[in-house]
mmCIF file as gemmi writes it, N, C-alpha and C atoms, coordinates in Angstrom:
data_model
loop_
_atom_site.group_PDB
_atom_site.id
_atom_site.type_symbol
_atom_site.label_atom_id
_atom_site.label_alt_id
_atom_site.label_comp_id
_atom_site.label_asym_id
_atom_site.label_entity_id
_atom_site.label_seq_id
_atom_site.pdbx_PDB_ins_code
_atom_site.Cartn_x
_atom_site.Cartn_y
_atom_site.Cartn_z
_atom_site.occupancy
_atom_site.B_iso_or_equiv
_atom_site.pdbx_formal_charge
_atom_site.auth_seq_id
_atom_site.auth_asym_id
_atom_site.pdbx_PDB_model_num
ATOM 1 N N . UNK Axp A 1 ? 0.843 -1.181 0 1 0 ? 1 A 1
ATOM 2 C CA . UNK Axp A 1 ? 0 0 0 1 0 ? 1 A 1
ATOM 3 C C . UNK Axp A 1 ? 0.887 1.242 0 1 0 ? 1 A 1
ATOM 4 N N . UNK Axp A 2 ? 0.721 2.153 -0.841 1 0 ? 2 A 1
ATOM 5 C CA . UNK Axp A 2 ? 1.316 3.47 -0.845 1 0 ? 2 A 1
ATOM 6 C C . UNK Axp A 2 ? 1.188 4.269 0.232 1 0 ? 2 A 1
ATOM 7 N N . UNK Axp A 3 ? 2.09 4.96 0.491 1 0 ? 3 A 1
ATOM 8 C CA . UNK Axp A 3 ? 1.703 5.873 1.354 1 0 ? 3 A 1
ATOM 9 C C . UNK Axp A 3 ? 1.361 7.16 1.556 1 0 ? 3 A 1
ATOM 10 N N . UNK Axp A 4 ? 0.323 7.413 1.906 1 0 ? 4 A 1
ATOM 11 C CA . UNK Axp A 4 ? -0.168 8.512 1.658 1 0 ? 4 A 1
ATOM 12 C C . UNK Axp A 4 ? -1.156 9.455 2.895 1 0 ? 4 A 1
ATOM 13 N N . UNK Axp A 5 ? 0.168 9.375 3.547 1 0 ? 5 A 1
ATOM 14 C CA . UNK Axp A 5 ? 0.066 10.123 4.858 1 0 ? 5 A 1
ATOM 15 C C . UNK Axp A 5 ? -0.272 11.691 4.438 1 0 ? 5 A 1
ATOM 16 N N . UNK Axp A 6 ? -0.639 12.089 5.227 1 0 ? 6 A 1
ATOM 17 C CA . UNK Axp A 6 ? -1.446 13.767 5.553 1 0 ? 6 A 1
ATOM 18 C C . UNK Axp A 6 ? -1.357 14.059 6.617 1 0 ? 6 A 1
ATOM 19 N N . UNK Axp A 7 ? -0.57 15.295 6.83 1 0 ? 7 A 1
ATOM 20 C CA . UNK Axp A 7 ? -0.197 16.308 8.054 1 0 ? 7 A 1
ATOM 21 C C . UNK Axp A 7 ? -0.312 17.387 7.81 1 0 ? 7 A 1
ATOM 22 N N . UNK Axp A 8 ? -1.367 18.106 9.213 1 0 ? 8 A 1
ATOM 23 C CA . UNK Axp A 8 ? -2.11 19.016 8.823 1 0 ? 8 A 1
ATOM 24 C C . UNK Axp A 8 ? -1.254 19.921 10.462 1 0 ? 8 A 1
ATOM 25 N N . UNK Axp A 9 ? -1.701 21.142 10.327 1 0 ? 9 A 1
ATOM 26 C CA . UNK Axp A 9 ? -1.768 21.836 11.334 1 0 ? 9 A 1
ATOM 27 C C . UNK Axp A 9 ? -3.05 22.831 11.896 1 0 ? 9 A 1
ATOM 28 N N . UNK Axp A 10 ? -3.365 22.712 12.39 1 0 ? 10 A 1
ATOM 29 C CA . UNK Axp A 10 ? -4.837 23.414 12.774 1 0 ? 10 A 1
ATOM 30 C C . UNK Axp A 10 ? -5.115 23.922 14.337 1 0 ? 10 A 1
ATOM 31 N N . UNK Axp A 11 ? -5.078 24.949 14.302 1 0 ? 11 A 1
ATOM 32 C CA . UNK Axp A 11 ? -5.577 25.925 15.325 1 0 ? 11 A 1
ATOM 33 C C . UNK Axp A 11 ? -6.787 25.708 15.771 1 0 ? 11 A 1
ATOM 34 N N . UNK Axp A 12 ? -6.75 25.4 17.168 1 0 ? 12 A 1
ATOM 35 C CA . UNK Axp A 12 ? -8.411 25.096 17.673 1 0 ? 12 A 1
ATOM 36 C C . UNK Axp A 12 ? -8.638 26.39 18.715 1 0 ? 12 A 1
ATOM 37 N N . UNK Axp A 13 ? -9.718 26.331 19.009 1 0 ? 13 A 1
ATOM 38 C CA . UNK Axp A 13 ? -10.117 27.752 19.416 1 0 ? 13 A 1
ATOM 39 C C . UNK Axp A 13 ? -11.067 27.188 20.401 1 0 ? 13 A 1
ATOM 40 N N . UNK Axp A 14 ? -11.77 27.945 21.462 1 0 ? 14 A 1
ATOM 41 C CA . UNK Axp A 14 ? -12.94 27.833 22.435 1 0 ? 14 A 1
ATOM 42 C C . UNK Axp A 14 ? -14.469 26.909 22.042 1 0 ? 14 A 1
ATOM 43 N N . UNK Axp A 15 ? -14.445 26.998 20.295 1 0 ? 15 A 1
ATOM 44 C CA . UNK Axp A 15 ? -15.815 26.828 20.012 1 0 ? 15 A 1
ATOM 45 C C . UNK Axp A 15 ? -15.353 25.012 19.094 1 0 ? 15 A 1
ATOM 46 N N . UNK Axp A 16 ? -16.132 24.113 19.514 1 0 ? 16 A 1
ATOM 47 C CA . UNK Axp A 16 ? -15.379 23.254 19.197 1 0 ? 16 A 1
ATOM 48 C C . UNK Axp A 16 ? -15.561 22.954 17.57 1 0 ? 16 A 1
ATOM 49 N N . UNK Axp A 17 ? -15.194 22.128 17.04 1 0 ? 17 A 1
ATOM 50 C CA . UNK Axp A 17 ? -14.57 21.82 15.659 1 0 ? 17 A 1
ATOM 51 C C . UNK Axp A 17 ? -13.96 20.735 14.998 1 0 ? 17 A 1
ATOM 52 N N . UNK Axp A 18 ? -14.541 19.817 13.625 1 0 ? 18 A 1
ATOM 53 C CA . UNK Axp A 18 ? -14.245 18.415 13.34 1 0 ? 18 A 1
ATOM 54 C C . UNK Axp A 18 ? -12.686 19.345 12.739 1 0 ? 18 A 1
ATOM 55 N N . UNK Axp A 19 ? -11.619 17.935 13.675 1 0 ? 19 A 1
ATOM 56 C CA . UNK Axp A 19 ? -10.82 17.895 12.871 1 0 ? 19 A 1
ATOM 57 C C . UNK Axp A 19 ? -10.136 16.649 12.178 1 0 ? 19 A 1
ATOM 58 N N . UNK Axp A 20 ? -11.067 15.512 12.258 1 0 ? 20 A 1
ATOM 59 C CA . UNK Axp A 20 ? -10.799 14.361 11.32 1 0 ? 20 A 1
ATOM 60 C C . UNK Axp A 20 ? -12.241 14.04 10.85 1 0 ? 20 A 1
ATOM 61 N N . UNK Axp A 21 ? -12.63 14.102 9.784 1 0 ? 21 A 1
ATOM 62 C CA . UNK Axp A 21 ? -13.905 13.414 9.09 1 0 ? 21 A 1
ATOM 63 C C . UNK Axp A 21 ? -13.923 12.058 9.327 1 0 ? 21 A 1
ATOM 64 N N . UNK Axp A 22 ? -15.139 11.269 8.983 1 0 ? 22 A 1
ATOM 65 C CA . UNK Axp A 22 ? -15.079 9.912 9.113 1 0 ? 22 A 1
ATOM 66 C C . UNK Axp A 22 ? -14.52 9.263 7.91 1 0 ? 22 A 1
ATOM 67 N N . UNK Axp A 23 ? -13.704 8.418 7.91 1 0 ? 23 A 1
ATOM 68 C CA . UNK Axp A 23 ? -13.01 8.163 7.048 1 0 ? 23 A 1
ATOM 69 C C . UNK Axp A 23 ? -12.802 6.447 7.246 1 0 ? 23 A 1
ATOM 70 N N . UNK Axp A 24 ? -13.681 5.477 6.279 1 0 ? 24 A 1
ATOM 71 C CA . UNK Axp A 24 ? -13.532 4.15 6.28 1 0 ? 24 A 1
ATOM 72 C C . UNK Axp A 24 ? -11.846 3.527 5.671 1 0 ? 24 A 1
ATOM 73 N N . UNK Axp A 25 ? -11.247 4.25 5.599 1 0 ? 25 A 1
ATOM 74 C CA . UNK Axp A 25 ? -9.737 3.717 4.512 1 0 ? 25 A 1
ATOM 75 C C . UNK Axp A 25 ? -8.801 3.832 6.069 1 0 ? 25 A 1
ATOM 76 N N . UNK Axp A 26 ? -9.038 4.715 6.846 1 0 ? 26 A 1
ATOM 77 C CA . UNK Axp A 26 ? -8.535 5.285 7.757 1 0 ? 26 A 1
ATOM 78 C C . UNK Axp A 26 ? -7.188 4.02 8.376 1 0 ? 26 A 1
ATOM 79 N N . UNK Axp A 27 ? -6.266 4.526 8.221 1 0 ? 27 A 1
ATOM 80 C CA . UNK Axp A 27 ? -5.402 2.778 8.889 1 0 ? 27 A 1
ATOM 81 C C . UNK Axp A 27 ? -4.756 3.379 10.484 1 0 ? 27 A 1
ATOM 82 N N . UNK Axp A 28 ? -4.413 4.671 10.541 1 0 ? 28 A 1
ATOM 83 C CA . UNK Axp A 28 ? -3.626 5.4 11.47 1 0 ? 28 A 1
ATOM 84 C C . UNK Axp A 28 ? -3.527 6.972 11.337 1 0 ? 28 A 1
ATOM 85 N N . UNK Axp A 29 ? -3.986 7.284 12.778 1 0 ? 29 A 1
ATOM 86 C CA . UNK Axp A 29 ? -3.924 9.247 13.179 1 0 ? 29 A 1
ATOM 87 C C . UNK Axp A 29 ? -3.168 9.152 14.012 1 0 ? 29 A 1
ATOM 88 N N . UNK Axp A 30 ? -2.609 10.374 14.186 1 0 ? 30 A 1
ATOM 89 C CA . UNK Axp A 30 ? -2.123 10.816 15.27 1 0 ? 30 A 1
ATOM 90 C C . UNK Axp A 30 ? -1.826 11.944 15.71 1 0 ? 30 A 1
ATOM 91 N N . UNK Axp A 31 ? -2.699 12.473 16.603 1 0 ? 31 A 1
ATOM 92 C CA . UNK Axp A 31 ? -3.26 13.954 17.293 1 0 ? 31 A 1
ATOM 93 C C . UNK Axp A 31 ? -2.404 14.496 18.451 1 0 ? 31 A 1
ATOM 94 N N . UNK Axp A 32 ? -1.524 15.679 17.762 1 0 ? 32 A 1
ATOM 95 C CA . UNK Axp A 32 ? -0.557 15.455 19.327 1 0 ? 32 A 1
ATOM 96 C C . UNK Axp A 32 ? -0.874 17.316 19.474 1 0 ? 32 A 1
ATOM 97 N N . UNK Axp A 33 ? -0.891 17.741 20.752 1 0 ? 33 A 1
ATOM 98 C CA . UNK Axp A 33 ? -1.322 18.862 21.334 1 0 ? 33 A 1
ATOM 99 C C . UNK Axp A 33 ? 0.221 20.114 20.914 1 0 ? 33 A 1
ATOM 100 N N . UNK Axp A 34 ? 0.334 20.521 20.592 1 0 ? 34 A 1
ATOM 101 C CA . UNK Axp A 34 ? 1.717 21.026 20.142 1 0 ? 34 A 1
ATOM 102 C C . UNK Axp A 34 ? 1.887 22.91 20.89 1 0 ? 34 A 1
ATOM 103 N N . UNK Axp A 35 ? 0.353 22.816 21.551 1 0 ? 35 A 1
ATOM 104 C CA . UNK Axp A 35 ? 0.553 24.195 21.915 1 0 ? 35 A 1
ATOM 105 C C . UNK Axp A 35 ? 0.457 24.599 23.405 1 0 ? 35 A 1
ATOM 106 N N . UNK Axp A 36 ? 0.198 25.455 23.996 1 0 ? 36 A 1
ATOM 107 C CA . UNK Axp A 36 ? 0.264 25.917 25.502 1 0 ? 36 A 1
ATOM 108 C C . UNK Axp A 36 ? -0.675 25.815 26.145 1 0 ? 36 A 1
ATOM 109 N N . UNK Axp A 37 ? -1.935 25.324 25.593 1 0 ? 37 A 1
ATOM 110 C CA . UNK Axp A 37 ? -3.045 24.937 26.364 1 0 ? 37 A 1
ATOM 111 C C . UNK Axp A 37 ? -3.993 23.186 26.232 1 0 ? 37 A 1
ATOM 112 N N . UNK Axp A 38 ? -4.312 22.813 26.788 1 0 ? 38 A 1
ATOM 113 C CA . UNK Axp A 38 ? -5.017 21.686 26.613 1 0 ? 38 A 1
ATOM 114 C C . UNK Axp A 38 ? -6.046 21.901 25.824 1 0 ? 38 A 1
ATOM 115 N N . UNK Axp A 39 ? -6.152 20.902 25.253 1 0 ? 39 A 1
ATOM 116 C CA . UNK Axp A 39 ? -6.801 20.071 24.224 1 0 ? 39 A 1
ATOM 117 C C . UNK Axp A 39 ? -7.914 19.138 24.4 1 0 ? 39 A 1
ATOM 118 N N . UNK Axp A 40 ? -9.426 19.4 23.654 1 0 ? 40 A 1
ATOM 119 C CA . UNK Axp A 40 ? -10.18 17.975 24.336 1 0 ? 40 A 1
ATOM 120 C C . UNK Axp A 40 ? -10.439 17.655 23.184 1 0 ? 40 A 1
ATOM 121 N N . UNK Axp A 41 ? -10.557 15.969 23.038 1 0 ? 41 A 1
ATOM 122 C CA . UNK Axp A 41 ? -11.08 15.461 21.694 1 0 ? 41 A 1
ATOM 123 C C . UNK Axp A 41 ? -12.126 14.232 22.104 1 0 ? 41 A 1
ATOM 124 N N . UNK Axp A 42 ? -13.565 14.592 21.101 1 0 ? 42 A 1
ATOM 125 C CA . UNK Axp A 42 ? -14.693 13.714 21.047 1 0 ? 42 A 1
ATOM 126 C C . UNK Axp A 42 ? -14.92 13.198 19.822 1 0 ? 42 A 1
ATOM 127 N N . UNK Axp A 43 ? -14.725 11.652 20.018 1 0 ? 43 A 1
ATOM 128 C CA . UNK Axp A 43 ? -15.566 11.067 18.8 1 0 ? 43 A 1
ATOM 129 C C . UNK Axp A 43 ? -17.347 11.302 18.217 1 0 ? 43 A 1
ATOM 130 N N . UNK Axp A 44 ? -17.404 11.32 17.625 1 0 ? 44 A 1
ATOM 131 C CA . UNK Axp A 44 ? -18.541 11.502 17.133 1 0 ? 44 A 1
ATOM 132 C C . UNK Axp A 44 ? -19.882 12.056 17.549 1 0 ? 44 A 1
ATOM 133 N N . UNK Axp A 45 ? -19.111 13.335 18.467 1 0 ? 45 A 1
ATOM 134 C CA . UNK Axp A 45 ? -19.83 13.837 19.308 1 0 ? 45 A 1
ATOM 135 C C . UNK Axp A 45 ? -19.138 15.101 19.269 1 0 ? 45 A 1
ATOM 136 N N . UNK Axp A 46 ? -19.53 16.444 19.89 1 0 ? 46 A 1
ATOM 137 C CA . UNK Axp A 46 ? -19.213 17.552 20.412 1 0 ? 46 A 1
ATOM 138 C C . UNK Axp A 46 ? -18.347 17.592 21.147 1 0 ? 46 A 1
ATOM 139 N N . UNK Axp A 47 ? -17.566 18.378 20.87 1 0 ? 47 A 1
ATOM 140 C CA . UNK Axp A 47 ? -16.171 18.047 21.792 1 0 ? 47 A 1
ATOM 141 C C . UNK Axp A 47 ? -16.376 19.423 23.024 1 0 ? 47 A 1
ATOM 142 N N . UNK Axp A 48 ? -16.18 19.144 24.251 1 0 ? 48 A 1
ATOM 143 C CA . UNK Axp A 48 ? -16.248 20.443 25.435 1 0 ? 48 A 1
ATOM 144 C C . UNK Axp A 48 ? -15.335 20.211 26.556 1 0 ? 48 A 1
ATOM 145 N N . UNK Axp A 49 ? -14.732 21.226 26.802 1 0 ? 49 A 1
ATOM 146 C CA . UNK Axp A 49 ? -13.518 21.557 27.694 1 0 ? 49 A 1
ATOM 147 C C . UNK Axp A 49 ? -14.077 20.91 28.924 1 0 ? 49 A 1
ATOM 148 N N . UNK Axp A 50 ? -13.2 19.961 29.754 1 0 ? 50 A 1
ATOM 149 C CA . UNK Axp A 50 ? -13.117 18.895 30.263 1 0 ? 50 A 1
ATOM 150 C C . UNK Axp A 50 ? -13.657 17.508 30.19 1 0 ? 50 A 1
ATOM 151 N N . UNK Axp A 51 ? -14.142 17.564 29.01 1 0 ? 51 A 1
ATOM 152 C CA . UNK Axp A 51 ? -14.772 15.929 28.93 1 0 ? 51 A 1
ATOM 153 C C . UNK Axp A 51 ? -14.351 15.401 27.656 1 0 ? 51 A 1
ATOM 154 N N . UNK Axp A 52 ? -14.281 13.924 27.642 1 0 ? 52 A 1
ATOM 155 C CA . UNK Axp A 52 ? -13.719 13.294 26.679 1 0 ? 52 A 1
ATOM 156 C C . UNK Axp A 52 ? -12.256 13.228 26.419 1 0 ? 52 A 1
ATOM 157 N N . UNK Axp A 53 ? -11.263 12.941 25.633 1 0 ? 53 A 1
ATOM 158 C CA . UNK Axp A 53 ? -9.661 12.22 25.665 1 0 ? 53 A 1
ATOM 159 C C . UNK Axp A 53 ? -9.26 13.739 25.96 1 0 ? 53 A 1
ATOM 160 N N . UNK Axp A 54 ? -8.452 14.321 26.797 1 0 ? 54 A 1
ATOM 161 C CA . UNK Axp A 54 ? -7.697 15.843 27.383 1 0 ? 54 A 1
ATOM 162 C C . UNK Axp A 54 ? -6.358 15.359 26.241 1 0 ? 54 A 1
ATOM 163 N N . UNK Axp A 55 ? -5.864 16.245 26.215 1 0 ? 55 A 1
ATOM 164 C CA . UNK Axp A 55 ? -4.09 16.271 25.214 1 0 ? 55 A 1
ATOM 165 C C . UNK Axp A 55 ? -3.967 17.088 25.961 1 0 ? 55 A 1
ATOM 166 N N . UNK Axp A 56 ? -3.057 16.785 27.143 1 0 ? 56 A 1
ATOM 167 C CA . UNK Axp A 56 ? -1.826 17.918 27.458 1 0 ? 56 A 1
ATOM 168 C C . UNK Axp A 56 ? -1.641 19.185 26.804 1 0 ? 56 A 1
ATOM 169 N N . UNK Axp A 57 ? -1.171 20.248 27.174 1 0 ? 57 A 1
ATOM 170 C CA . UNK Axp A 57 ? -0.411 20.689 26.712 1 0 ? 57 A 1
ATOM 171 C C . UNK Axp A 57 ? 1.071 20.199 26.581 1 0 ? 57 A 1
ATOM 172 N N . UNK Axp A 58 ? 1.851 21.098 25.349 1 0 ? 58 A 1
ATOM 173 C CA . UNK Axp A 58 ? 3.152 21.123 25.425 1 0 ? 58 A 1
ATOM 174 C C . UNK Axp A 58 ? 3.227 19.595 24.626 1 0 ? 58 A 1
ATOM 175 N N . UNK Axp A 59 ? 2.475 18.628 23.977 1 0 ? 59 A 1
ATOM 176 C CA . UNK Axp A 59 ? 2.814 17.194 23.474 1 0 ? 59 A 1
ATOM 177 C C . UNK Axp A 59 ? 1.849 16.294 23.851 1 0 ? 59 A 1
ATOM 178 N N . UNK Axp A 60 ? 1.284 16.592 25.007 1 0 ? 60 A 1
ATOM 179 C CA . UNK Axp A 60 ? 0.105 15.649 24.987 1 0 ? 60 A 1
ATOM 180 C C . UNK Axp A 60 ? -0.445 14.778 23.634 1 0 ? 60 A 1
ATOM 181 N N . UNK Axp A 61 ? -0.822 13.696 23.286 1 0 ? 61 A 1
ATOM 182 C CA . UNK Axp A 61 ? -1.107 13.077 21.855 1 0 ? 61 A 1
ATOM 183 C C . UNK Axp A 61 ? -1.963 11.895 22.307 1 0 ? 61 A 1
ATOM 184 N N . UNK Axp A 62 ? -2.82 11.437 21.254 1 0 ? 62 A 1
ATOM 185 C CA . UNK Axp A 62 ? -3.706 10.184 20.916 1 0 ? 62 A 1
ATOM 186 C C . UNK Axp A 62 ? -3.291 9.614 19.623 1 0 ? 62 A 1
ATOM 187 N N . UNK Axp A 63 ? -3.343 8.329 19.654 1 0 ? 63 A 1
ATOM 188 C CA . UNK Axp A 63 ? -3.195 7.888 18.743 1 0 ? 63 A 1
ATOM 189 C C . UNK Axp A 63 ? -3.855 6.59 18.491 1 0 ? 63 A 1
ATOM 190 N N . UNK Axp A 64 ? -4.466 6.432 16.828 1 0 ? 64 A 1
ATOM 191 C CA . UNK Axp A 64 ? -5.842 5.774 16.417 1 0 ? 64 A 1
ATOM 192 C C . UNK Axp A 64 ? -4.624 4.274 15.564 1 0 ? 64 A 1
ATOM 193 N N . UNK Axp A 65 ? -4.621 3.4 15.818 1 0 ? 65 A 1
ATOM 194 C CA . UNK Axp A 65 ? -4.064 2.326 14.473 1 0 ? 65 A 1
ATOM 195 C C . UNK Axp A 65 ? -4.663 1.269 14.603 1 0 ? 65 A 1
ATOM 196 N N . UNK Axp A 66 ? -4.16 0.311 14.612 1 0 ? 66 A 1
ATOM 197 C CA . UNK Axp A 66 ? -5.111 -1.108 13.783 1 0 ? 66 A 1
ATOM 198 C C . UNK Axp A 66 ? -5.514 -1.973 15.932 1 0 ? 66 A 1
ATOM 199 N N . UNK Axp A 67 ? -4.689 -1.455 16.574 1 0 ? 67 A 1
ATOM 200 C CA . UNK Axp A 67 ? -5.09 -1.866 17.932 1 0 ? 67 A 1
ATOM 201 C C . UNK Axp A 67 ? -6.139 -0.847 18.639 1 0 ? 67 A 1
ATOM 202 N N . UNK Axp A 68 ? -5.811 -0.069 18.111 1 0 ? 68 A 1
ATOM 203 C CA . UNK Axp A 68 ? -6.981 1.319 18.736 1 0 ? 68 A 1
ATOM 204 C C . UNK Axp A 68 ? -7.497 2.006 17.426 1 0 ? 68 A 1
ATOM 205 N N . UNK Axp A 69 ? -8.332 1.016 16.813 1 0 ? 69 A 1
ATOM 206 C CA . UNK Axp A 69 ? -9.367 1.695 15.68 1 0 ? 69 A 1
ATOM 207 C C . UNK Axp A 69 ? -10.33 2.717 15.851 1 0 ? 69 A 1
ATOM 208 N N . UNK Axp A 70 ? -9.918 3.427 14.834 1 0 ? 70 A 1
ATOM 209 C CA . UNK Axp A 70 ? -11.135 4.611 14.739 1 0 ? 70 A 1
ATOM 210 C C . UNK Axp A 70 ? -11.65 4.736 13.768 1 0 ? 70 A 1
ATOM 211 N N . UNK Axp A 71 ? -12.762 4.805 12.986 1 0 ? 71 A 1
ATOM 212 C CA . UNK Axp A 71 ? -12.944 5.394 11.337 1 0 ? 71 A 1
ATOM 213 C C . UNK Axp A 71 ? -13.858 6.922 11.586 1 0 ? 71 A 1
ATOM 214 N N . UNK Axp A 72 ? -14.956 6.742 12.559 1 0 ? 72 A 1
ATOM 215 C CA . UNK Axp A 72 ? -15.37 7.657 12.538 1 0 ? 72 A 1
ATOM 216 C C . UNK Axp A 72 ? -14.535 9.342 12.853 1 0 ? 72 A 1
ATOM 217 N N . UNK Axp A 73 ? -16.111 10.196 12.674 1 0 ? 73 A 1
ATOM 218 C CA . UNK Axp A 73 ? -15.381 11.801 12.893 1 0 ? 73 A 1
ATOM 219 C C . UNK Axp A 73 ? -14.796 11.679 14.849 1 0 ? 73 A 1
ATOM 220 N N . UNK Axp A 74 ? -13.692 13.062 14.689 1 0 ? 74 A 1
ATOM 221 C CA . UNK Axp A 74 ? -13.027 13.534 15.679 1 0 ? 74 A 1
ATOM 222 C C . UNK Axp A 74 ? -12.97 14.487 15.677 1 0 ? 74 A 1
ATOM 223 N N . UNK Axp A 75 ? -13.678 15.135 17.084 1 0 ? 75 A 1
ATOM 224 C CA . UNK Axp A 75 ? -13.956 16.978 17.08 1 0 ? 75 A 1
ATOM 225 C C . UNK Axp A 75 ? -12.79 17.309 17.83 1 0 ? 75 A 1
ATOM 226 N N . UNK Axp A 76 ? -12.433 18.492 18.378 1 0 ? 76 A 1
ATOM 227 C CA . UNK Axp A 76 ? -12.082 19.016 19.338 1 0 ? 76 A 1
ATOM 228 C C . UNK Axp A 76 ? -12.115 20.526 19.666 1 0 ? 76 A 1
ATOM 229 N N . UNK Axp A 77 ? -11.829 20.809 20.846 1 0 ? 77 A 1
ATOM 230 C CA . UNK Axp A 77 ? -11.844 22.56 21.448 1 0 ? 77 A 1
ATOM 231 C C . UNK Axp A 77 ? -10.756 22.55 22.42 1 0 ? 77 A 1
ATOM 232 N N . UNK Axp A 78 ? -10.265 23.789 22.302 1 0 ? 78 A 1
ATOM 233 C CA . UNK Axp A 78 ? -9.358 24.318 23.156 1 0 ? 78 A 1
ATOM 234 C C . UNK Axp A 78 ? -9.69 24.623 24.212 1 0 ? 78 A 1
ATOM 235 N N . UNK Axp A 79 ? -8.846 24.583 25.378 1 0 ? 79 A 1
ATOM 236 C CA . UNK Axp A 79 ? -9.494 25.369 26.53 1 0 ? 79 A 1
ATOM 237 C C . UNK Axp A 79 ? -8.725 26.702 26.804 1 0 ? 79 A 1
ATOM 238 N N . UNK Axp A 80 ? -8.038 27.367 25.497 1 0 ? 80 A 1
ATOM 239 C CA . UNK Axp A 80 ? -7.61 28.39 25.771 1 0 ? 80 A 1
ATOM 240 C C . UNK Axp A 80 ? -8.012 29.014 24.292 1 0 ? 80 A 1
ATOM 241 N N . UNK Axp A 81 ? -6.925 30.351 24.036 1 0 ? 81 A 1
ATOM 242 C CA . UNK Axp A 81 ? -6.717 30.862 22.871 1 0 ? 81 A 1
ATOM 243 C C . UNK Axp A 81 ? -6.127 30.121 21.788 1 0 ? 81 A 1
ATOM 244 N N . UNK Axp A 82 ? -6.313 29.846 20.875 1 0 ? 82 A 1
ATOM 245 C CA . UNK Axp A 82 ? -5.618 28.946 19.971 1 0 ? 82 A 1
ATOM 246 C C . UNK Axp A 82 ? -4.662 28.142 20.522 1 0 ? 82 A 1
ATOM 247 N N . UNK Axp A 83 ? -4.788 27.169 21.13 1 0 ? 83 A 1
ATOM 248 C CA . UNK Axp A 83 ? -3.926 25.943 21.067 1 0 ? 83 A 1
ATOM 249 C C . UNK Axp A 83 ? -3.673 25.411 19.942 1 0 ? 83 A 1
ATOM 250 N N . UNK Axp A 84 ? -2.26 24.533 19.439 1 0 ? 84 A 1
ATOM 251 C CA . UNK Axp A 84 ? -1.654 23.831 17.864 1 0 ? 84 A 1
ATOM 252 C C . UNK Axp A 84 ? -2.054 22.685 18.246 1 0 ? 84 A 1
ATOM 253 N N . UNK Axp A 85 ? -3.033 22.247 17.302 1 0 ? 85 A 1
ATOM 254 C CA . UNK Axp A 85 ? -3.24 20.334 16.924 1 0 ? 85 A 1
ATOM 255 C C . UNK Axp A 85 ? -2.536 20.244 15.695 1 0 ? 85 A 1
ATOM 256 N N . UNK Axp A 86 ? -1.507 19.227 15.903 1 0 ? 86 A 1
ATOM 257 C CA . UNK Axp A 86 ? -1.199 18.13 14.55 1 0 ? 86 A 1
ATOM 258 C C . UNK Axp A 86 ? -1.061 17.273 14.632 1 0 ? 86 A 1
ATOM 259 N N . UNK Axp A 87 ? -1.869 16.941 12.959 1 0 ? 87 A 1
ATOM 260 C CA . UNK Axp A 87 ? -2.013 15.837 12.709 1 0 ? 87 A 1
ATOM 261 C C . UNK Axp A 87 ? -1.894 15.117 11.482 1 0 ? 87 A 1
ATOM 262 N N . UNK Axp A 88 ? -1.825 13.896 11.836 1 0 ? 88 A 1
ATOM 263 C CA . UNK Axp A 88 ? -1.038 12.92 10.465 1 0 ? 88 A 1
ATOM 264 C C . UNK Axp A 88 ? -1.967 12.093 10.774 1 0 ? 88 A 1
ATOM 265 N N . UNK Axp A 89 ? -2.297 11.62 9.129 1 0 ? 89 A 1
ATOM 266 C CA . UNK Axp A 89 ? -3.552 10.746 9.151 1 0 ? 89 A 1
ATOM 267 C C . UNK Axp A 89 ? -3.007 9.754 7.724 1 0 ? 89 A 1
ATOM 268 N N . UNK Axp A 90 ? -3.597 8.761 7.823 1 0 ? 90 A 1
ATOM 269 C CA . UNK Axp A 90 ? -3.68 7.85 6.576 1 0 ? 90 A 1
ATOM 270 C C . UNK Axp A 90 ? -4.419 6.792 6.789 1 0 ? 90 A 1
């Protein structure tokens, strides 16, 4: 299989926001918190500051592969001013 990884960078903000679509091909993500505030992420649901997977600040990360499957969507919100999510998906 080719590879055809995708890395994105995306600014999350107070109001929450999909940042992985549902995606059936999906083999491996990986969501790592890259900025100064925490991070919350909800599957297929609304994502809100303290509930559901937290990402650290400073590196905090989740990660989706063939032992921890995901296909569906992944929201998230900041609990500050723009916190950095990136992410690599394939």
């Amino acid at each position: 299989m080719p590879n055809r990884a995708v890395h994105r960078r995306l600014a999350c903000s107070a109001t929450q926001q999909e940042v992985l679509a549902e995606n059936p091909l999906r083999v491996y993500a990986l969501l790592v918190n890259d900025g100064a505030a925490d991070i919350y992420l909800a599957f297929s649901g609304p994502a809100v500051i303290n509930g559901g997977v937290r990402l650290n600040n400073g590196g905090g990360s989740y990660e989706i592969n063939l032992m921890n499957p995901w296909q569906g969507t992944v929201n998230a919100v900041g609990d500050a001013t723009n916190p950095v999510l990136l992410i690599t998906e394939w």
